[in-house]
C-alpha angles and dihedrals in degrees: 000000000000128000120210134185115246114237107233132172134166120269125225108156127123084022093299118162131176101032134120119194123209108194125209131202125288112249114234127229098010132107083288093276122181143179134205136186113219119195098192114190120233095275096020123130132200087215113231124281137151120279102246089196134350118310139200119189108181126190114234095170142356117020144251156154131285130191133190136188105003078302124130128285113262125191122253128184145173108312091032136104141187126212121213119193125214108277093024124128123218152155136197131203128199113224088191132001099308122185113209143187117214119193121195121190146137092230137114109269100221104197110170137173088314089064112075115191110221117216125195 
């Protein structure tokens, strides 16, 4: 076994505040996936910008709001998760202190029967 530090910075790009990104690793020979740990302060934004690839940001704990496409916010909270096309712009917004996991990839995103999609 071996342990490792995370390397984390704040991020302030496309007008974010508050957030706090913990990267790990790349994974090798794979479509490029990569996963990312956001701790995103109550108030905090990761400012809008355009998907490069899907993404996945899933809500481990606390709650907020996300926003595609020019379109309204919509909450979002633990046990929840948005999913961001190639080419999409989005935006996301913490109403408290919200810990997140973001998942980039070029893969195919299989959600079957488990994953129910929530309308407003």
């Amino acid at each position: 076994m071996r342990i490792f530090a995370l390397p984390a910075r704040e991020i302030s790009v496309h007008s974010s505040h508050g957030v706090v990104m913990d990267f790990l690793p790349r994974i090798a020979r794979t479509d490029g996936t990569r996963v990312s740990i956001a701790r995103i302060g109550a108030g905090g934004t990761i400012g809008v910008h355009r998907a490069p690839v899907r993404q996945i940001f899933a809500v481990v704990d606390g709650r907020g709001e996300v926003a595609a496409g020019g379109g309204p916010r919509r909450l979002i909270e633990a046990g929840q998760a948005a999913v961001w096309e190639p080419g999409e712009m989005h935006q996301s917004w913490a109403g408290v202190d919200m810990l997140v996991a973001i998942v980039e990839t070029a893969g195919e995103v299989e959600l079957d029967e488990h994953f129910v999609e929530i309308h407003d």
